[in-house]
SEVO-8462 format. One record per residue: residue number from 1; residue in three letters; x, y, z of N, C-alpha, C in turn. Coordinates in steps of 0.02 Angstrom, whole numbers. Layout:
 kolro milum n.east n.north   n.up ca.east ca.north  ca.up c.east c.north   c.up
   NUM   ALA      X       Y      Z       X        Y      Z      X       Y      Z
...
***
This chain:
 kolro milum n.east n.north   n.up ca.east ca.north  ca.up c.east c.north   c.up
     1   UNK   -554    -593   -542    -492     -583   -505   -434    -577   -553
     2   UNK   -389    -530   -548    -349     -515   -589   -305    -559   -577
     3   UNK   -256    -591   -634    -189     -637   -631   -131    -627   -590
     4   UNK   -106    -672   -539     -50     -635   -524     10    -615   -563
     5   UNK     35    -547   -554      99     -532   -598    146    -559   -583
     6   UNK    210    -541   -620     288     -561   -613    310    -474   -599
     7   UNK    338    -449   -520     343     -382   -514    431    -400   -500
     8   UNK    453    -325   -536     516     -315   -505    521    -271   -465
     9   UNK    560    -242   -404     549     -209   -367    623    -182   -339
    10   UNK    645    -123   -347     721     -118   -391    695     -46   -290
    11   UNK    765     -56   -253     755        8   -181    718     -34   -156
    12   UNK    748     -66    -78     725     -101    -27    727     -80     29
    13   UNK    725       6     22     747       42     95    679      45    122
    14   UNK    653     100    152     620       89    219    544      78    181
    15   UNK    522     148    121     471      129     75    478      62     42
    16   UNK    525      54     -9     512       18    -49    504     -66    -19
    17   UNK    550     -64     40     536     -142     80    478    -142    106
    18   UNK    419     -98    109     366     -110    157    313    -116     62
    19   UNK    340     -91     15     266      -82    -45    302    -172    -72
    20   UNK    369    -186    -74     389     -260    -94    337    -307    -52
    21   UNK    354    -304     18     300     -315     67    213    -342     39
    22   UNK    193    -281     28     132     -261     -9    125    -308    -71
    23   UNK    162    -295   -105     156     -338   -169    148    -403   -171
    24   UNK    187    -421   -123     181     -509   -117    116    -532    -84
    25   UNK    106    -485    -21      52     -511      1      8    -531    -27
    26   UNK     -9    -476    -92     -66     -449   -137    -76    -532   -175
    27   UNK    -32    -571   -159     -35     -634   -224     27    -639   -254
    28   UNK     60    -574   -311      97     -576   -348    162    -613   -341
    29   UNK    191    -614   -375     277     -650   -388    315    -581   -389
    30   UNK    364    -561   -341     375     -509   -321    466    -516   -315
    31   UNK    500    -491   -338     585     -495   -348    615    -427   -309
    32   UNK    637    -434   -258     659     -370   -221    739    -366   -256
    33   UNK    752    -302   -258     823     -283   -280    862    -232   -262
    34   UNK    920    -229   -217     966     -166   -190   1025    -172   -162
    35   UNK   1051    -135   -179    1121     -129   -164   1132    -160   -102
    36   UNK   1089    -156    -49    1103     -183     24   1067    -270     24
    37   UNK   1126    -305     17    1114     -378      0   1081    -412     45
    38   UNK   1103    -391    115    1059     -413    166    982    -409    173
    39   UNK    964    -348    140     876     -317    125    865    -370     85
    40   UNK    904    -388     32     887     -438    -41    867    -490     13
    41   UNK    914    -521     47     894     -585     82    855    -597    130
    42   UNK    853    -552    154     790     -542    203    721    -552    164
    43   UNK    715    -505    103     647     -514     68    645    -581     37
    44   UNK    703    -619     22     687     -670      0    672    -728     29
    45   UNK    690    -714    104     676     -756    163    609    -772    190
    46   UNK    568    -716    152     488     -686    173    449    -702    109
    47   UNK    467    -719     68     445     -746      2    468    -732    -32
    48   UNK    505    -681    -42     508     -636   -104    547    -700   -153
    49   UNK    533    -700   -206     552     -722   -267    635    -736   -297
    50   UNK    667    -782   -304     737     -758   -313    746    -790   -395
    51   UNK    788    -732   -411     804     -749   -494    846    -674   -495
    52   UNK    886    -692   -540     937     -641   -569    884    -594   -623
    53   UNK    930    -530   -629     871     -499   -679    877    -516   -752
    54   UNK    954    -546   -786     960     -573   -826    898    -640   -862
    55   UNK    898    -673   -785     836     -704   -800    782    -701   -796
    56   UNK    772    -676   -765     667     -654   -767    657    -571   -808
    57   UNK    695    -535   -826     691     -467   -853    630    -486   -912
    58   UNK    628    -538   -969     578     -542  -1016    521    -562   -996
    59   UNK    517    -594   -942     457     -598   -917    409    -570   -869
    60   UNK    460    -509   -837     417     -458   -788    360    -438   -830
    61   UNK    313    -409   -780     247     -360   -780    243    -298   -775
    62   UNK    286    -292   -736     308     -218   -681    364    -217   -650
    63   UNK    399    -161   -650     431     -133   -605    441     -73   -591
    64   UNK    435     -75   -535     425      -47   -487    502      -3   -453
    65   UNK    494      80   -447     570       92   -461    559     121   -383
    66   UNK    607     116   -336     578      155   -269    655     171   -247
    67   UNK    695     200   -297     745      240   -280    762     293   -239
    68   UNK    823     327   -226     828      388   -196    823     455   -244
    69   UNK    845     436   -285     886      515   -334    837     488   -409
    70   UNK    845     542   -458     821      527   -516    892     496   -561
    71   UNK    941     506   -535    1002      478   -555   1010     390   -555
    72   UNK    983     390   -484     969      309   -460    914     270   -528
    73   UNK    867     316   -528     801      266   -556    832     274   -634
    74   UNK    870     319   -660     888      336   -748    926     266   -744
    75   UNK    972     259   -690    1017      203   -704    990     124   -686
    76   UNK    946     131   -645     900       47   -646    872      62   -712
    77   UNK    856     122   -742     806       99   -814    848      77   -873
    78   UNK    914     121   -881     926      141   -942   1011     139   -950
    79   UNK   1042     114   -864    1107      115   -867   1141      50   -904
    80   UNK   1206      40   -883    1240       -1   -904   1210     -60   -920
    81   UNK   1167     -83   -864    1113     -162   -837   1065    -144   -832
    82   UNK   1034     -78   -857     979      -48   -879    909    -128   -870
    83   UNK    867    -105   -859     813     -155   -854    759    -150   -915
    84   UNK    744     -82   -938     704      -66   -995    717     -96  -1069
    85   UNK    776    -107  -1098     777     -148  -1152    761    -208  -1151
    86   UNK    761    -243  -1094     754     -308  -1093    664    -338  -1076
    87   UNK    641    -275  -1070     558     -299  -1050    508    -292  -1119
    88   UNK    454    -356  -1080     415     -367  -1167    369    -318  -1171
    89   UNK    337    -302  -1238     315     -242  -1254    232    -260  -1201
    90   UNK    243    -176  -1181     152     -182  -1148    192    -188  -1061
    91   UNK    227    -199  -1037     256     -222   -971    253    -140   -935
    92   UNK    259    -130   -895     252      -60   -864    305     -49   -809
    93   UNK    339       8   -814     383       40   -764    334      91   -719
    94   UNK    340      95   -645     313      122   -599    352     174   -554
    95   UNK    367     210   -566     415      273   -548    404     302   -482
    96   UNK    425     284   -450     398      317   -352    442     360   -317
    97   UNK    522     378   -355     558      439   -315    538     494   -330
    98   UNK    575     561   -286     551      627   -310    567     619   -360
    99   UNK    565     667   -404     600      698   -457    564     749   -482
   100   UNK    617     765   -551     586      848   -591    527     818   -619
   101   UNK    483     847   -619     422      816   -693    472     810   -773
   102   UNK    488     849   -762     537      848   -846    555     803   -858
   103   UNK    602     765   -787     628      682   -780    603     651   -806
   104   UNK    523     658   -774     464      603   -757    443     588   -852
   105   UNK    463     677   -889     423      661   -960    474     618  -1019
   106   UNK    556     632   -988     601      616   -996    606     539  -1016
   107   UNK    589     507   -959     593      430   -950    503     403   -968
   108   UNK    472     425   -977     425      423  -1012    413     385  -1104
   109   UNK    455     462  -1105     459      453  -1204    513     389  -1192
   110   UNK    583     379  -1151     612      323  -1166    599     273  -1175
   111   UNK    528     260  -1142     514      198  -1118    457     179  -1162
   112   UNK    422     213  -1175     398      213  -1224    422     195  -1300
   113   UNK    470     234  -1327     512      217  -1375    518     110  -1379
   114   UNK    523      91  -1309     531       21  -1343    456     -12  -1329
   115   UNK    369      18  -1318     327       -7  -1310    327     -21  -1242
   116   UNK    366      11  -1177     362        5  -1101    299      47  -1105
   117   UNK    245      22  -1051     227       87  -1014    241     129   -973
   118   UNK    253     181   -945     273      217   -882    212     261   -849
   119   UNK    233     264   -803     172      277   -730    221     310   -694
   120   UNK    201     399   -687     234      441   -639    220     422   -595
   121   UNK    239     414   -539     196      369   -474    223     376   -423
   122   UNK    247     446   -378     265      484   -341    232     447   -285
   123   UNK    252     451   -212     220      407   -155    229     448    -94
   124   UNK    172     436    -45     180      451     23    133     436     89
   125   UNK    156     449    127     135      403    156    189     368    244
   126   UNK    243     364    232     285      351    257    309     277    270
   127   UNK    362     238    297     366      155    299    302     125    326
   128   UNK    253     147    371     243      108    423    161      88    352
   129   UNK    124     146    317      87      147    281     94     103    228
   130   UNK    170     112    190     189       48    149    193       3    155
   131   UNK    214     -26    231     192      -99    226    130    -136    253
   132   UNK     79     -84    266       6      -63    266    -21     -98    187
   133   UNK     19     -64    133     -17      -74     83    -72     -22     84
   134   UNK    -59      24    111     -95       92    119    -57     182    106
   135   UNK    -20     176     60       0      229     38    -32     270     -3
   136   UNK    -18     332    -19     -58      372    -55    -15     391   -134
   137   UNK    -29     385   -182       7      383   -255    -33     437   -308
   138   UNK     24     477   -309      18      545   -361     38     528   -436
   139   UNK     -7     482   -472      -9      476   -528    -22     498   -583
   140   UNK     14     489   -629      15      528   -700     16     480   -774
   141   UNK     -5     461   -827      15      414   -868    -31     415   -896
   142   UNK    -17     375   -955     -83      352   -998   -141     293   -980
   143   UNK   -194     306  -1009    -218      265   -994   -200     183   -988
   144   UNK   -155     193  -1038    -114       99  -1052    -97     107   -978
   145   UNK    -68     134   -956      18      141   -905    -30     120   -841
   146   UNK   -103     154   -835    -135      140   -787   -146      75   -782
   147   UNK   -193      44   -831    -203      -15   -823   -157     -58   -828
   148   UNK   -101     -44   -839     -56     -112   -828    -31    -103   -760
   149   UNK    -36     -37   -738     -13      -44   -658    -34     -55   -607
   150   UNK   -127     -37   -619    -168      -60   -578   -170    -113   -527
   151   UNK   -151    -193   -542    -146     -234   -489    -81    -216   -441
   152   UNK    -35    -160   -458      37     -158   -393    -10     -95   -362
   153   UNK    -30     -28   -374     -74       11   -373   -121     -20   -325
   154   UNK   -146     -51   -328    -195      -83   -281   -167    -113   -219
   155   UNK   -129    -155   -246     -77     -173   -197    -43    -157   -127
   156   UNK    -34     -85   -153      12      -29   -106    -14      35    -80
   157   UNK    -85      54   -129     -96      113    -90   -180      99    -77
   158   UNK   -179     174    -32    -261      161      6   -297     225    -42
   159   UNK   -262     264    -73    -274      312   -151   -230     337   -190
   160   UNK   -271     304   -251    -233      327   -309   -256     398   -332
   161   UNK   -215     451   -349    -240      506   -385   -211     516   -438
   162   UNK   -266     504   -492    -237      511   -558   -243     572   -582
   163   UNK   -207     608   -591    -185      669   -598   -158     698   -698
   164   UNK   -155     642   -727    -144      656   -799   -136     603   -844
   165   UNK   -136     632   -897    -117      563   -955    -64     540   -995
   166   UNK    -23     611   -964      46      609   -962     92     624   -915
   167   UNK    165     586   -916     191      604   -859    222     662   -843
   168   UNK    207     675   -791     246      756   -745    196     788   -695
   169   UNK    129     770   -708     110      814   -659     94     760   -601
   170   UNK     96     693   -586     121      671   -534    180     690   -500
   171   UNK    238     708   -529     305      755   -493    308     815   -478
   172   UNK    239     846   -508     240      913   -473    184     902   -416
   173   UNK    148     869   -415     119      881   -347    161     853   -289
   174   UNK    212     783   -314     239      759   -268    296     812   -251
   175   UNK    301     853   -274     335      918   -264    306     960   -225
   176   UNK    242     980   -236     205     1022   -192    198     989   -118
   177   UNK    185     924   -100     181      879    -41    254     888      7
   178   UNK    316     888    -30     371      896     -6    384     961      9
   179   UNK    357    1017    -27     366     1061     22    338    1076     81
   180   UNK    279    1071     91     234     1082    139    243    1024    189
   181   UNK    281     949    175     299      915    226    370     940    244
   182   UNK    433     949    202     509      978    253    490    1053    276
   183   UNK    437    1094    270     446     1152    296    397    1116    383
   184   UNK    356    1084    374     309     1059    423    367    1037    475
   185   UNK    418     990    447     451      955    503    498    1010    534
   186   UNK    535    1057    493     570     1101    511    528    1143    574
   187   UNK    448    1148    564     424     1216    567    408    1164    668
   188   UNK    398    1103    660     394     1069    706    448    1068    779
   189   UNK    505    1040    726     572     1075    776    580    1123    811
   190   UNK    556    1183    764     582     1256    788    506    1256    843
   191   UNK    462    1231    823     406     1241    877    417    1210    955
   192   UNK    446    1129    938     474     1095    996    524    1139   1057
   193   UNK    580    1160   1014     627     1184   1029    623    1250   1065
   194   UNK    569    1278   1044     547     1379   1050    527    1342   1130
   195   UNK    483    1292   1148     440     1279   1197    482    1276   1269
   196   UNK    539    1231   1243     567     1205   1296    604    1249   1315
   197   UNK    605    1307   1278     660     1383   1285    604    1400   1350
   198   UNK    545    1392   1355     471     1432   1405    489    1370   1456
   199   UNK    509    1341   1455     496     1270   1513    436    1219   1493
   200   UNK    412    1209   1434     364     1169   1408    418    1119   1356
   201   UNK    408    1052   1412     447     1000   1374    421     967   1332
   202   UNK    454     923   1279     443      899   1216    391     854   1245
   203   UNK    387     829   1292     303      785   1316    242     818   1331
   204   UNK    262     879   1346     194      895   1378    166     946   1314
   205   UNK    221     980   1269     198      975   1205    177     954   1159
   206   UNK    167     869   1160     141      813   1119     78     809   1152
   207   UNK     55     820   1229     -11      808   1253    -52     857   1210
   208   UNK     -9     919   1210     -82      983   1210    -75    1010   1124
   209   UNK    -14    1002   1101     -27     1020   1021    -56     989    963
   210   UNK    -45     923    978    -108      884    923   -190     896    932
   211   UNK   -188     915   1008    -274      940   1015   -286    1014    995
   212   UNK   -232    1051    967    -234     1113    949   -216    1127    876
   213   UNK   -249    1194    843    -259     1212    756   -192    1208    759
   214   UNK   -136    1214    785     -84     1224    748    -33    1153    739
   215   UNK    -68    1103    752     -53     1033    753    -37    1021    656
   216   UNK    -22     951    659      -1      940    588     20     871    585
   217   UNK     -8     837    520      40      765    511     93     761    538
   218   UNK    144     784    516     218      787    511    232     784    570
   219   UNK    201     843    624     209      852    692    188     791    738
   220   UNK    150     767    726     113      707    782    162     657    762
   221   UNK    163     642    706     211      595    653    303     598    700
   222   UNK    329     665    715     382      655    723    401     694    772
   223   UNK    379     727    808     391      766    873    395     697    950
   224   UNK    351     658    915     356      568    957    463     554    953
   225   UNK    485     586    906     544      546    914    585     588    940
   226   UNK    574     642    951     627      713    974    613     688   1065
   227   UNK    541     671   1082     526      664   1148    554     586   1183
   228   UNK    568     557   1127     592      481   1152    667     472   1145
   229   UNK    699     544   1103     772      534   1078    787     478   1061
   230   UNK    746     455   1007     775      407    958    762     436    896
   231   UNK    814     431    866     832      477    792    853     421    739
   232   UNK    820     350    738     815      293    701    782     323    638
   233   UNK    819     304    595     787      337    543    747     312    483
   234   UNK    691     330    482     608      320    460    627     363    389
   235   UNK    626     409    380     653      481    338    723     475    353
   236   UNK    759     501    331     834      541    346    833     607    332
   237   UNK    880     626    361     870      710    364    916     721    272
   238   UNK    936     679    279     982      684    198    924     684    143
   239   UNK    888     655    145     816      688     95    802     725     75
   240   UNK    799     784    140     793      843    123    819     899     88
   241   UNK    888     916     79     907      934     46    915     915    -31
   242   UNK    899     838    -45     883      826   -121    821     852   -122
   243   UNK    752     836    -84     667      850   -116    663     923   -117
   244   UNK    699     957    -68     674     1017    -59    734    1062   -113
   245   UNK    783    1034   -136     799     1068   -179    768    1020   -247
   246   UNK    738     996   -263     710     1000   -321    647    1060   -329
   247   UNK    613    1049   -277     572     1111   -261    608    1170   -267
   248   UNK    653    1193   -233     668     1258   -268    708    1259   -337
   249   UNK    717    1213   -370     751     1204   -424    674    1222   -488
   250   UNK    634    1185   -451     564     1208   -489    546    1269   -494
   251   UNK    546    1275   -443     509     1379   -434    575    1399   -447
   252   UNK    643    1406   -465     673     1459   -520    660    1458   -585
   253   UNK    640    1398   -600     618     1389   -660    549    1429   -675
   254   UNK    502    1435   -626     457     1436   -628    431    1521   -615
   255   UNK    507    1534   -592     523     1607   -581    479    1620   -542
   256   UNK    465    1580   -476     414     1585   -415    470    1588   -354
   257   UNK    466    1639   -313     492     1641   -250    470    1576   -197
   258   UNK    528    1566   -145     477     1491   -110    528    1511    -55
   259   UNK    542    1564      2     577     1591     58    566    1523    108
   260   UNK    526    1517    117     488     1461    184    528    1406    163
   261   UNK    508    1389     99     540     1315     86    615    1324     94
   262   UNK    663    1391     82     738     1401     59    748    1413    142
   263   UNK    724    1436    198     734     1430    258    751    1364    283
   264   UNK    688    1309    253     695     1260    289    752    1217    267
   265   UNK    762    1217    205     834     1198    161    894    1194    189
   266   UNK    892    1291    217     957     1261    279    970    1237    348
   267   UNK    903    1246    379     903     1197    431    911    1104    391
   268   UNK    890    1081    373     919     1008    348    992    1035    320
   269   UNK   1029    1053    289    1074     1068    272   1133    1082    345
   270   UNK   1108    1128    409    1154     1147    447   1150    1069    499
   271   UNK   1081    1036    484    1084      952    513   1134     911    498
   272   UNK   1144     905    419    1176      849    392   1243     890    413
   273   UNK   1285     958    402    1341      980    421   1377     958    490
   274   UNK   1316     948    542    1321      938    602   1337     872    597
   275   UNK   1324     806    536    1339      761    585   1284     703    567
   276   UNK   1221     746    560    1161      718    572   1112     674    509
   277   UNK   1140     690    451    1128      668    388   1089     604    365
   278   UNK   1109     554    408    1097      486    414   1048     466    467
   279   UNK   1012     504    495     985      516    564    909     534    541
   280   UNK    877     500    574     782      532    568    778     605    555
   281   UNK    736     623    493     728      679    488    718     755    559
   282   UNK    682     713    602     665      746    649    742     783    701
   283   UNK    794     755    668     863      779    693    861     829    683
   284   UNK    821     869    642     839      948    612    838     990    676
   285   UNK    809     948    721     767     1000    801    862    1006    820
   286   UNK    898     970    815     980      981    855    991    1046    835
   287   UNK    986    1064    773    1004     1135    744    988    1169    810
   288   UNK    939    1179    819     899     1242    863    918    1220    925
   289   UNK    923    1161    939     952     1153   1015   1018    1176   1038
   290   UNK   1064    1168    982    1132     1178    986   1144    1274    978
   291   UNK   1081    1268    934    1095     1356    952   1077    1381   1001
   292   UNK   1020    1365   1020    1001     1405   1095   1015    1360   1160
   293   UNK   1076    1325   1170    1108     1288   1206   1052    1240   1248
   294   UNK    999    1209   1214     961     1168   1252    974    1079   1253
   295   UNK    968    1042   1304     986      974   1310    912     944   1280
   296   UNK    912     911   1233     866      889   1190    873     799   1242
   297   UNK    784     773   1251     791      711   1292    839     677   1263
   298   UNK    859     620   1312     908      538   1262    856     497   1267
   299   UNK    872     466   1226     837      382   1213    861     348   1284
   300   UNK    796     335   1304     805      290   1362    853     207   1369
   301   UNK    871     177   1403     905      120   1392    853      74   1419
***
């Protein structure tokens, strides 16, 4: 049986509070950390571990980065209160937001430079899977990076895919996953929405399209919240326009056309304009309602 670690766990939003979750269960000594102080206390109310990072930073194992932006995770690593100088050599950073692979090779060599390991370690899955301890992880790293991450790795997902021995090509698949999930949810909406234009309401479209080929994760996953009008947000529609423009930020680079994905771009985009930004991804369906003047259900009282 492996030792329990000392984990840091830096993003307590909807993922990272359900893999903190995970971690503790697992055994470990687990330190939740985020801007939203109330999440801090809540996890610490549930076990989570309390210590400043000043003080436990030399003695972590892991941490664990479950940010929004690659801006967010540069600055838990490397900003002002940076966490990476202060960890002992062999300790491992676990990287779980989108980002560019370049980022991913970026913060890599940094971390490396002081004897960190790093682990591209892209995630999905959604909240309810993370605090499952059943997520799925698009990994990339060295062999070191693996084995020191292995017991949080275990922890949190139901598969690991190790995908390289260096980091980036965990961020490009977690790239490839994001497109094919914001065009899915988009492609969901406009499906919801096309129906109820025929007189086929958002319920009786949840009976008969999951039993049909043109069904989909994403769809079963979130067409449930367009039909219940609750737009609590699991995802935010504000996501989308960061993942899916890293994706097309990739394919110019990559000098690959990606139309489907740049369609769906501005539906999340004409969401968040509307209003809707902060709102369950599945808000994107308002777009299409508001254009073809349809009353989308309310959340019941």
């Amino acid at each position: 049986m492996t030792a329990p670690l000392k984990v840091a766990l830096f993003g307590l939003g909807s993922m990272g509070y359900g893999m903190a979750q995970s971690i503790l269960r697992a055994g470990h000594s687990a330190y939740g950390f985020d801007v939203n102080a109330d999440a801090v206390a809540r996890f610490r109310a549930e076990g989570g571990s309390d210590g400043t990072l000043t003080d436990i930073a030399a003695d972590l194992d892991a941490v664990v980065v479950v940010v929004l932006n690659a801006a967010q995770a540069e600055t838990v690593l490397f900003g002002t209160d940076g966490i990476v100088p202060h960890l002992k050599p062999g300790a491992v950073v676990i990287c779980c937001p989108t980002v560019q692979p370049e980022f991913a090779r970026q913060m890599e060599a940094r971390c490396n430079a002081t004897d960190v390991q790093y682990l591209d370690a892209p995630i999905s899955g959604g909240a309810a899977k993370a605090a499952q301890g059943q997520l799925s992880i698009m990994a990339a790293g060295t062999p070191q990076a693996f084995d020191a991450a292995r017991p949080v790795l275990d922890a949190c997902a139901a598969t690991v895919f190790e995908l390289g021995d260096v980091a980036g090509p965990g961020s490009a698949m977690k790239a490839v996953n994001q497109l094919l999930a914001g065009v899915h949810i988009a492609a969901m909406a406009e499906a919801v929405t096309f129906g109820m234009t025929q007189g086929v309401d958002p319920e009786t479209f949840l009976k008969v399209i999951p039993q049909c080929a043109g069904t989909s994760w994403m769809l079963e996953n979130r067409a449930p919240h367009i039909a219940a009008g609750d737009y609590t947000p699991h995802s935010a529609v504000d996501i989308w326009p960061k993942d899916l423009g890293i994706v097309l930020d990739i394919a110019r680079c990559a000098k690959f056309g990606a139309p489907i994905a740049a369609a769906a771009l501005q539906q999340y985009l004409a969401a968040s304009g509307m209003g809707h930004g902060r709102e369950d991804d599945a808000a994107v369906a308002k777009v299409y309602a508001r254009n073809a003047g349809l009353t989308l259900p309310e959340k019941k009282a």
